[in-house]
N, C-alpha and C positions, 0 to 999 in steps of 0.2 A: 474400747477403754481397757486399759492393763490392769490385771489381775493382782490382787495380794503379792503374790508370788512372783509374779514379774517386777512391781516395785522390788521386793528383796533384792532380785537378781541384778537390777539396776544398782543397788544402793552402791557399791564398792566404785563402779564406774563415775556416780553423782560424785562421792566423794572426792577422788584424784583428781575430776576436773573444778572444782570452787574450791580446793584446798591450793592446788596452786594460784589459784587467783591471792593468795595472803601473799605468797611474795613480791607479786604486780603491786598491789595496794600497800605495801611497805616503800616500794621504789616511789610509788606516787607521790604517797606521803610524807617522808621524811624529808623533801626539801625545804615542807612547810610548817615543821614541828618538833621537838623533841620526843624523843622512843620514848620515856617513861608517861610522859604527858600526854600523849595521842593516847596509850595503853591505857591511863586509869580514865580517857571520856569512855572510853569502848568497853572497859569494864562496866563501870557503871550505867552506860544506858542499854548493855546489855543486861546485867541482873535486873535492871527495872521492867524490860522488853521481854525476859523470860518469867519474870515473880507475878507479872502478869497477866500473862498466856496460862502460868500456874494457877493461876487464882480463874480465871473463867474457864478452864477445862475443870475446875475442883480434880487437880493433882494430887494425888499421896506426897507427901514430905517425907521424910526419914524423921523414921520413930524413935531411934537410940541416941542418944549422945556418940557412943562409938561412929555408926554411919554417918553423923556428921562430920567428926573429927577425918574419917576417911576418904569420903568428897573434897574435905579442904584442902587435902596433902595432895589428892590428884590435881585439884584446880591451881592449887601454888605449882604445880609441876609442869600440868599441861599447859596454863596459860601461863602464869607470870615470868618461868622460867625460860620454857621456849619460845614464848613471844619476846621477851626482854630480850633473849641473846638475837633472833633472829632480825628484830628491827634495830639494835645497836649495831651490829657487823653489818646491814647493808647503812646506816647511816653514815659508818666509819668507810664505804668507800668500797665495799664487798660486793659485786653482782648479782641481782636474784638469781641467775640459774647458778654460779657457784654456790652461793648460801642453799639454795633447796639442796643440792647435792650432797653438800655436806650432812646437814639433817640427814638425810636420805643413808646415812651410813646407818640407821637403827635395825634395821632387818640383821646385820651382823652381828650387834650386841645383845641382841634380843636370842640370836642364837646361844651367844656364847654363855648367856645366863639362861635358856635352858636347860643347856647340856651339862652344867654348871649343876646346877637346880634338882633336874630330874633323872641325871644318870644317863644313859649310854639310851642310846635308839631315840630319844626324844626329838633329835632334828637328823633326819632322812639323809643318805649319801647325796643325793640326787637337787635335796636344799642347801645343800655344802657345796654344794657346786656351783646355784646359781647366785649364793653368796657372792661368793670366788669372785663370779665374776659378775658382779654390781659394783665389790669392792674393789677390784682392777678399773671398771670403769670410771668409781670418783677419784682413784688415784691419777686418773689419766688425764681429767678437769683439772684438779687441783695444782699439780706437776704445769701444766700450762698455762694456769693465771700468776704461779709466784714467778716464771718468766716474763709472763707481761708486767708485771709489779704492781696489779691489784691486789693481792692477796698480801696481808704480813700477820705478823703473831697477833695481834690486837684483833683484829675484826676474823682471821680464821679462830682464836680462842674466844671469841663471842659463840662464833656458830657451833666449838664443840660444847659451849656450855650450853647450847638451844637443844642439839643433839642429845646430852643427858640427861636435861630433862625430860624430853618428848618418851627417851628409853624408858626412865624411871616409872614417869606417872603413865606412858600406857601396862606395865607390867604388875604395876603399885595396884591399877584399877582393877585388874585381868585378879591379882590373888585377893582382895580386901574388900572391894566393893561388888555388895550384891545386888539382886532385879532393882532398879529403882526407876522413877519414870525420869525422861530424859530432861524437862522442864524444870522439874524441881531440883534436881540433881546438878541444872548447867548452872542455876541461878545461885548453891551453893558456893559451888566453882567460881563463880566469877566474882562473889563476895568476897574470897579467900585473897583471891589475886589481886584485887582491888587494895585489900589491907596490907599485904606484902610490897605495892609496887605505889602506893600512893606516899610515903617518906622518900624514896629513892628521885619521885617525880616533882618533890620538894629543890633537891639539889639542882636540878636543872638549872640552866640562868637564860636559857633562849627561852622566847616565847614561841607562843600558838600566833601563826598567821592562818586567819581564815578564809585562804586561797581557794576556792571551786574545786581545786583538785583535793584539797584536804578534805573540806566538807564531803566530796564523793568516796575517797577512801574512808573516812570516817564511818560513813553509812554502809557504804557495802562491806565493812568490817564487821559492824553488828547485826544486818539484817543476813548476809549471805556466809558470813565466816564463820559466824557465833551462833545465830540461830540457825544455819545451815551444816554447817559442814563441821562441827563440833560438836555436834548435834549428830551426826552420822557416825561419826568416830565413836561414840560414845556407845549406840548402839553397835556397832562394829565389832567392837571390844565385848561386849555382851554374847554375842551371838557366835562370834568364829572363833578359830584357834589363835593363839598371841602373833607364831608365827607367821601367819598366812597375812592378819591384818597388816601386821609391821612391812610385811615384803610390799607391798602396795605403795609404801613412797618410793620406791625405786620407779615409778611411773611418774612420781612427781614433777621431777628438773627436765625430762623431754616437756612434757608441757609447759614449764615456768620460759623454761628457755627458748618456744617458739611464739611463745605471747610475749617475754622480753626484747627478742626480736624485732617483731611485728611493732610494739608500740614504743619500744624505745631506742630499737636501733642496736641492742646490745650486738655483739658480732658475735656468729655462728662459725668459730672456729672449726679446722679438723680436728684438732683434739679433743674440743665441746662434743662433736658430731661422735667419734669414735667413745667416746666414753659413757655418754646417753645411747649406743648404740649397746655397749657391753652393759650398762646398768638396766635396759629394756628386758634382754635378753636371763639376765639374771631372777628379774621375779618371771617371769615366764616357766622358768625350771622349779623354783619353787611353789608356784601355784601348783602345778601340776604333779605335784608329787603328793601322796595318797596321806 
């Protein structure tokens, strides 16, 4: 049976693999949904799915009005913002593994607001390096879907707005929000997002079909994205350095794009191949820099 400590060691790895599983279950589901409208059922039986889990573990809440205000602003960021860009651009026609990629630019920004931040030495030569070259590798994705003519301003300007957010609120979290437990804390979050994204899912004019495949996306949204792996990010942010967690979706789009692959047929270009090969390689350098 695995020890304390080997869960920890596991958690980074848990994370990367059911975090790409969001962009499989975006693909799944938008043919049978509108993005705002799938976002606030997932919202909502998610806060109800963690207010819960709160209440029979008797969780701490946040005792300030401040840490609540603070939770909200990570949860409008983390979920409404990046969720809403990341299921409108693949709705609009965008690839999962292009869309992860793109997100997957945050270990960059997250540098350059370091070094920005905290002055000279904060991000290692050695994590400029493997920056370099994560960022060569999305450019090398992206260069080769606007030739195939997936990609246009619309749905790539979705995913950088998915991108700033995901930047924002894991950084926003990392300087603002203290120990809090993870239950009570998601279930803020997902309150937040709910109120930010439930007038926009007003606008919608397509309905909810409750296709098998919705209904399955729908679930494995909340029980394995929400309570899983949002849920790990959270601890994640808690426990490591900003930099170290952020370089870790550079591992995401190899995975999205061998499960887009596998279940959808997406095609595994040479330039997909080469670009996931230099974005691999890029957190690799950064992890391992002290």
């Amino acid at each position: 049976m695995p020890s304390g400590l080997d869960l920890v060691a596991l958690m980074p790895a848990l994370f990367v693999l059911i975090w790409s599983t969001g962009f499989i279950v975006a693909r799944l589901g938008m043919p049978h949904a509108p993005p705002m409208t799938f976002l606030c059922w997932r919202y909502a039986l998610s806060l109800l799915g963690l207010a819960l889990w709160a209440w029979w573990a008797r969780a701490p809440w946040p005792r300030t009005p401040r840490a609540w205000l603070h939770l909200a602003i990570t949860g409008v960021l983390l979920q409404a913002g990046y969720l809403g860009g990341v299921w409108s651009a693949v709705k609009m026609g965008l690839s999962a593994g292009t869309t992860a990629l793109i997100v997957c630019l945050q270990p960059v920004l997250t540098a350059i607001f370091l070094e920005w931040h905290g002055g000279r030495g904060r991000v290692r030569p050695l994590q400029w390096m493997g920056l370099a070259c994560g960022l060569a590798g999305v450019l090398v994705v992206v260069w080769d879907k606007l030739g195939l003519g997936e990609a246009h301003v619309l749905n790539l300007g979705l995913a950088v707005l998915a991108l700033l957010s995901i930047t924002a609120g894991t950084l926003y979290q990392k300087l603002h929000v203290g120990p809090t437990d993870v239950r009570s804390a998601g279930a803020v979050q997902m309150g937040a997002a709910l109120l930010i994204s439930f007038p926009l899912a007003l606008l919608e004019t397509e309905g909810m079909d409750w296709h098998p495949e919705m209904v399955i996306a729908l679930a494995w949204s909340v029980l394995a994205l929400t309570m899983g792996a949002s849920s790990l990010l959270y601890l994640l942010i808690q426990r490591g350095a900003a930099m170290k967690v952020a370089s870790l979706f550079y591992l995401v789009p190899p995975c999205t794009a061998l499960m887009a692959w596998a279940l959808f047929g997406e095609p595994l270009s040479w330039g997909l191949l080469v670009g996931l090969t230099l974005a691999a390689i890029g957190v690799g350098l950064v992890q391992r820099s002290p």
